[in-house]
C-alpha positions in Angstrom: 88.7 -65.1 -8.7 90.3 -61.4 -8.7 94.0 -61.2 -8.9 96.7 -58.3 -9.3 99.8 -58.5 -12.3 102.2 -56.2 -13.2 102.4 -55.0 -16.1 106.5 -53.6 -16.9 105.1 -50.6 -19.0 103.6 -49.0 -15.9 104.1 -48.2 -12.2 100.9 -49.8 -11.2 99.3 -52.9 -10.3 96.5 -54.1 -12.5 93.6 -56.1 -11.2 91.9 -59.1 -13.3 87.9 -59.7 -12.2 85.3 -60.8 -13.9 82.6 -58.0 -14.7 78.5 -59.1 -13.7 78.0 -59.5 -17.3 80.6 -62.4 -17.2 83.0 -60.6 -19.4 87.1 -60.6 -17.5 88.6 -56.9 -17.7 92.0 -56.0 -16.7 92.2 -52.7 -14.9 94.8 -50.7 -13.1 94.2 -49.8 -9.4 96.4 -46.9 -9.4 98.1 -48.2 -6.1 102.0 -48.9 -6.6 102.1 -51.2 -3.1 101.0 -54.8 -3.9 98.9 -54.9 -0.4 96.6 -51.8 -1.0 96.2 -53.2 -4.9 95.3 -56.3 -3.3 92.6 -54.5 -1.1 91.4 -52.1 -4.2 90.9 -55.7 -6.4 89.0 -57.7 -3.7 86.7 -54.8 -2.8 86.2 -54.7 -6.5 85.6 -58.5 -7.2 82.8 -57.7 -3.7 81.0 -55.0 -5.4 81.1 -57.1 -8.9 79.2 -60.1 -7.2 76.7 -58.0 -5.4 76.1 -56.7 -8.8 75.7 -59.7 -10.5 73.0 -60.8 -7.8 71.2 -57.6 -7.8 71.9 -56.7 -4.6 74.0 -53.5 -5.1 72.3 -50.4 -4.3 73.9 -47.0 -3.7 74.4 -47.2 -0.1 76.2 -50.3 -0.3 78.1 -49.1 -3.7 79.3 -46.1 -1.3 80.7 -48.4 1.2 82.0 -50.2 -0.7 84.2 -47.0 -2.2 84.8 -46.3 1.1 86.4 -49.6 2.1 88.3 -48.9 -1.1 89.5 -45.7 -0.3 90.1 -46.7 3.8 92.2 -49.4 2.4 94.7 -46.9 0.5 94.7 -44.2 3.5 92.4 -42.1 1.6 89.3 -40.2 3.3 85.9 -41.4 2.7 83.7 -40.6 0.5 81.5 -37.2 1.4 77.9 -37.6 1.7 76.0 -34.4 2.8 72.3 -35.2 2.9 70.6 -32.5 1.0 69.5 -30.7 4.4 73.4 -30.8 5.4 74.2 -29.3 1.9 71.0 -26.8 1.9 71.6 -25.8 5.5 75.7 -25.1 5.3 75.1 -23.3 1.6 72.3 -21.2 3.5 75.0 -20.2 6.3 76.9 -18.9 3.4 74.6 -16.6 2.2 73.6 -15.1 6.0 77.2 -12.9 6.0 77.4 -12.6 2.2 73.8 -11.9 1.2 71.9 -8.9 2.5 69.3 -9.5 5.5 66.0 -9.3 2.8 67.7 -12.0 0.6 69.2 -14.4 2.8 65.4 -14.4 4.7 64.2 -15.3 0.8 67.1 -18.1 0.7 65.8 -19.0 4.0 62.0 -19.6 3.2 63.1 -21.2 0.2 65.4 -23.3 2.0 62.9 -24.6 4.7 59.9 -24.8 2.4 62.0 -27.5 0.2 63.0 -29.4 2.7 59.4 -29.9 4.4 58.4 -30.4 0.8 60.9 -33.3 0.2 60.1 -35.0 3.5 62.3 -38.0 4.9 64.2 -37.6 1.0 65.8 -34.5 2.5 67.8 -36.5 5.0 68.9 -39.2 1.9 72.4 -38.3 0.5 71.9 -35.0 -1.9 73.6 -37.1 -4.8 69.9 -38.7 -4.8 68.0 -35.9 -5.4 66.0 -36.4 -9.1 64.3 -33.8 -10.8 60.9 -35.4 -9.9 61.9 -34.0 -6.6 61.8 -30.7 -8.0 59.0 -31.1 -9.9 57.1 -32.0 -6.8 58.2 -28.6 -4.9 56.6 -27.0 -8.3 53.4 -28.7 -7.8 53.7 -28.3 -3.9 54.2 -24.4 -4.0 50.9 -24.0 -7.0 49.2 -26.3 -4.8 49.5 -23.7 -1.8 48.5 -20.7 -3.8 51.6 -19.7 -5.3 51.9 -17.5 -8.2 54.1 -18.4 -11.6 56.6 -15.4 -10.6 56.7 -16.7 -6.7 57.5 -20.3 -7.8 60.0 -19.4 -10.5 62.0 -17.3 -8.1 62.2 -19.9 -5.7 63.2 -22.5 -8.2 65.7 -20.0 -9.2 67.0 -20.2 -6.0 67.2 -23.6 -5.3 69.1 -24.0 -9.4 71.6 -22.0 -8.1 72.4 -23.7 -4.5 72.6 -27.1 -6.7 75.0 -25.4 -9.4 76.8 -24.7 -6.3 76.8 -28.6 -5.4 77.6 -29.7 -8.8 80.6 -27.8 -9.0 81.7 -29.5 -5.4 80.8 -32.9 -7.3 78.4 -33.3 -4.7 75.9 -34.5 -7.6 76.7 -35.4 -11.5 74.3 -33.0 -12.7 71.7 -30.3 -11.6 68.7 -31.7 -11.4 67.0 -28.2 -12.1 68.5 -28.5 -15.4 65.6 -30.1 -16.5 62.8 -28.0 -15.2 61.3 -25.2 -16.9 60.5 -22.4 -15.5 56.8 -21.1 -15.0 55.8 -18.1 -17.8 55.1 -15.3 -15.7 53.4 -12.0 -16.7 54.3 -8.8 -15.6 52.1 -6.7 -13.8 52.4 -3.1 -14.6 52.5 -0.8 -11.2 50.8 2.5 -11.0 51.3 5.7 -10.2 50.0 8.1 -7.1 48.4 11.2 -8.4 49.2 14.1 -6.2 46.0 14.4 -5.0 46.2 10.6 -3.7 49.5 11.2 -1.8 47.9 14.6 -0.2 45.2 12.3 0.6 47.0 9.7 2.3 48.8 12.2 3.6 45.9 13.9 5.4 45.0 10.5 7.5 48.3 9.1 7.9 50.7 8.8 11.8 53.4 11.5 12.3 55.8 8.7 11.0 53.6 7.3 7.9 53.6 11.0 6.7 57.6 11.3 6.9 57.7 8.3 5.6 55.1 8.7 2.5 57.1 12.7 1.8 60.7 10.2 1.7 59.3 7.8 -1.0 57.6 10.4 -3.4 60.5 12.6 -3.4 63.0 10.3 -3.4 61.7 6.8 -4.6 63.4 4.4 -1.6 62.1 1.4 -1.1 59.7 1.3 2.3 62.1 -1.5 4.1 65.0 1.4 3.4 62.7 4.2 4.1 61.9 2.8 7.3 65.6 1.9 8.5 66.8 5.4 7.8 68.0 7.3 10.9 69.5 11.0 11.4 73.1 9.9 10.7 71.7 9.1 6.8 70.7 12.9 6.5 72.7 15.8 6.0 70.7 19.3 6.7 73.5 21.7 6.1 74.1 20.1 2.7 70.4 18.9 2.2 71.3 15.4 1.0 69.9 12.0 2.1 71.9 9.0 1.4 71.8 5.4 2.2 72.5 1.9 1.6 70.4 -0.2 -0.1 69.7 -3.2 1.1 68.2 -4.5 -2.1 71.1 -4.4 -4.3 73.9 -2.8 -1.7 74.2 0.1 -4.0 74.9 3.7 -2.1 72.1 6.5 -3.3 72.1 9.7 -2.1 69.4 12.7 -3.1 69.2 16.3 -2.2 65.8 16.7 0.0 62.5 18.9 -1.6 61.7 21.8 0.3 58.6 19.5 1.2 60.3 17.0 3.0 62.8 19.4 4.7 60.0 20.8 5.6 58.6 17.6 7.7 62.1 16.9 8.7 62.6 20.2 10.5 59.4 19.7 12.3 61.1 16.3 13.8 64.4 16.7 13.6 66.6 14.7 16.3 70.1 15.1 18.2 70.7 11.5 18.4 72.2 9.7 15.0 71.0 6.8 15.3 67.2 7.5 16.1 65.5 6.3 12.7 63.1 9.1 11.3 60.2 7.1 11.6 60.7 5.1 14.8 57.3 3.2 14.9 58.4 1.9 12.0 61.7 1.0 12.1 63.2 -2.4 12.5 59.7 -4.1 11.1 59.1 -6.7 8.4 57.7 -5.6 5.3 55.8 -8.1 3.3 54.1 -10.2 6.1 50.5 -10.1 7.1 50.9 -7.4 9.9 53.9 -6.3 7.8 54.6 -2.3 6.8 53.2 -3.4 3.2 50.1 -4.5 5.0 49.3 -1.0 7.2 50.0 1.2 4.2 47.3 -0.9 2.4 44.8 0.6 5.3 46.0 3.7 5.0 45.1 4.1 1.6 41.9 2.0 2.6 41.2 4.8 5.3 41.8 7.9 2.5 39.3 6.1 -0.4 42.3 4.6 -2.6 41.5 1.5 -4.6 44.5 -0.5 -4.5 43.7 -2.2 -8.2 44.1 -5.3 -7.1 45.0 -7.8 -9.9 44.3 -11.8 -9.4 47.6 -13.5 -10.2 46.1 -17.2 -9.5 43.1 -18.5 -7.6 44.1 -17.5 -4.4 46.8 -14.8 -5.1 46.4 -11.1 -6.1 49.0 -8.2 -6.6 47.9 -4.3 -5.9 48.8 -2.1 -9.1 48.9 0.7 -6.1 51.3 -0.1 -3.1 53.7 1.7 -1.7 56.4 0.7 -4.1 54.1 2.8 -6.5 55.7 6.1 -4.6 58.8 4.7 -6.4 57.6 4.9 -9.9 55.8 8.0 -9.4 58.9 9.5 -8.0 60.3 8.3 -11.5 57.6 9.2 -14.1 57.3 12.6 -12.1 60.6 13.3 -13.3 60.2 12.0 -16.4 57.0 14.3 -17.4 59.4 17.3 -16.1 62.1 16.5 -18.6 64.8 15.1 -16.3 67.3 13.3 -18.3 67.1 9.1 -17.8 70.7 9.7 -16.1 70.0 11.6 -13.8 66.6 10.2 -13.1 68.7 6.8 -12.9 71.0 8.2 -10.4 67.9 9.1 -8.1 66.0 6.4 -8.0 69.4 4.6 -7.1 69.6 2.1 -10.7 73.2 2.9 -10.9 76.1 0.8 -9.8 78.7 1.6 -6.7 81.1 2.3 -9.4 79.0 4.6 -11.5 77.9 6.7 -8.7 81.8 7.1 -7.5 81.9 9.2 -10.0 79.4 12.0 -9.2 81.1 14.6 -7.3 79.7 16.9 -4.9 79.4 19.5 -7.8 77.2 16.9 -10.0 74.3 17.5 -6.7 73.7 20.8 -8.3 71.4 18.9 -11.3 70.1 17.2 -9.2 69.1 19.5 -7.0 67.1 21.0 -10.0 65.5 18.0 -11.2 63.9 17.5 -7.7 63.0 20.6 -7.6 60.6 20.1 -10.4 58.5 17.7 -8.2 54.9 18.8 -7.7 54.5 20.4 -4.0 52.2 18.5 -1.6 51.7 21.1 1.3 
């Protein structure tokens, strides 16, 4: 049977039990009042029997911590599910994430969960890394590609580093896991001819939108967003936010685009320049990604498709490529990588402080070396 001592070289009571393996330990409870020493040494001797009979599984070892802890006036012990843990860490990244990466953390989120099943509702300190390695096999089984799966493993590493450091779980269970090898896939470049082309058969707004991305290489979500309070006629500057990386660009506009801009110019800030396609998704099936791909279907440009897995393929030729021709334009013309940095936006905040309104005069050169389209 368990009892408590004192021992005079320390404040505490000490409880003698007998462990399941029949040995007696002596151990201190911490507790300086007999009674909750008492309670700590008869909730130990409990757990130590069902032990010995086999009959201590987590869920009962928990209670039996909380009785422990109840007994001393201490709060339980916490035990977020892994959907309470996923779904409060995904609420964290909603007001400190951009809107393109917290819906990433989102799909990620809810595709793990359906992947885990009725395991998702079990505490998260359960979670193996056989879990993860069936979300691996679950995503290649659905036609994932090596760089898709990694980057959502990544993301669900770093919401369990997250619960590790809350000693929510002992240890990551990504930890384990390696990551898919993934191959690169080089993107192309438009030709001049290609972008006059698609310019020829694209919508009022796919043509101001086309003229933004080759002369200033914005991403389409960004390009689409942009309204008349981002542009700047008397000083012939666009700038913007990024909503990739959250980094501020701004780039004097080509005589081609002011050009286009003139022709549609609005009195109201807050009208985007290309309202048809404002506000849209971009990667989805009837996405802005998607339309472009007719366009250039409709003006005779091969997307050079590239088959990533059995049922996955990656264009070379997008509309992300107007970004790197944008780029290797400026290269060919001699453009220092600084500068060329500095317009395509690969600078940090703190970097770009630093240009002054003086520095737009290079710049204003370099995109004037851009071929003309009209």
């Amino acid at each position: 049977m368990a009892s408590i001592h004192r021992d005079p070289r320390s404040p505490y009571w000490f409880c003698a039990l007998t462990l399941p393996n029949g040995k007696r330990t002596f151990r201190s409870t911490k507790q300086r009042e007999r009674k909750k020493a008492l309670e700590v040494c008869r909730a130990w001797e409990k757990a130590a029997k069902a032990a010995k009979e086999g009959e201590l599984v987590e869920s009962q070892a928990r209670r039996v911590l909380d009785d422990i802890l109840a007994a001393v006036g201490e709060k339980s012990i916490r035990q977020d599910t892994t959907r309470d843990f996923f779904t409060r860490w995904l609420e964290g990244k909603r007001v400190s994430k951009s809107v393109s990466t917290y819906q990433h953390y989102r799909q990620t989120t809810r595709d793990f969960l359906d992947c885990l099943g009725n395991r998702a509702d079990k505490p998260i300190a359960a979670l193996s890394a056989s879990d993860i390695e069936t979300y691996r096999d679950w995503m290649f089984k659905n036609g994932a590609s090596p760089a898709g799966v990694k980057k959502h493993l990544v993301i669900v590493r770093c919401a369990l580093s997250v619960a590790a450091k809350q000693d929510l779980i002992d240890k990551n269970p990504t930890d384990t896991i390696e990551l898919p090898k993934t191959t690169s896939i080089q993107r192309d470049v438009f030709e001049p001819a290609q972008v006059r082309a698609l310019l020829e058969v694209a919508s009022p707004d796919w043509r101001t939108a086309i003229l933004i991305g080759f002369y200033s290489g914005a991403r389409l979500g960004d390009v689409a967003n942009l309204t008349w309070a981002n542009v700047d006629l008397d000083r012939g500057t666009i700038s913007y936010r990024q909503t990739k990386t959250g980094a501020t660009v701004e780039f004097p506009i080509h005589e081609n685009l002011q050009a286009r801009l003139l022709e549609t110019v609005g009195d109201t800030p807050n009208r985007p320049l290309c309202p048809t396609l404002a506000g849209r998704t971009v990667s989805s099936e009837c996405g802005l990604s998607a339309e472009f791909a007719k366009l250039m279907n409709e003006a005779g440009i091969d997307q050079r498709k590239v088959a990533i897995s059995d049922r996955r393929s990656v264009a070379r030729l997008s509309f992300h490529s107007l970004r790197h021709s944008f780029a290797s334009a400026l290269a060919n013309s001699g453009i220092s990588p600084d500068i060329r940095k500095k317009l395509v936006g690969h600078a940090s905040d703190a970097i770009h402080a630093k240009y002054t309104y003086l520095e737009l005069s290079p710049l204003r050169c370099a995109i004037g070396t851009l071929p003309s389209l009209l």
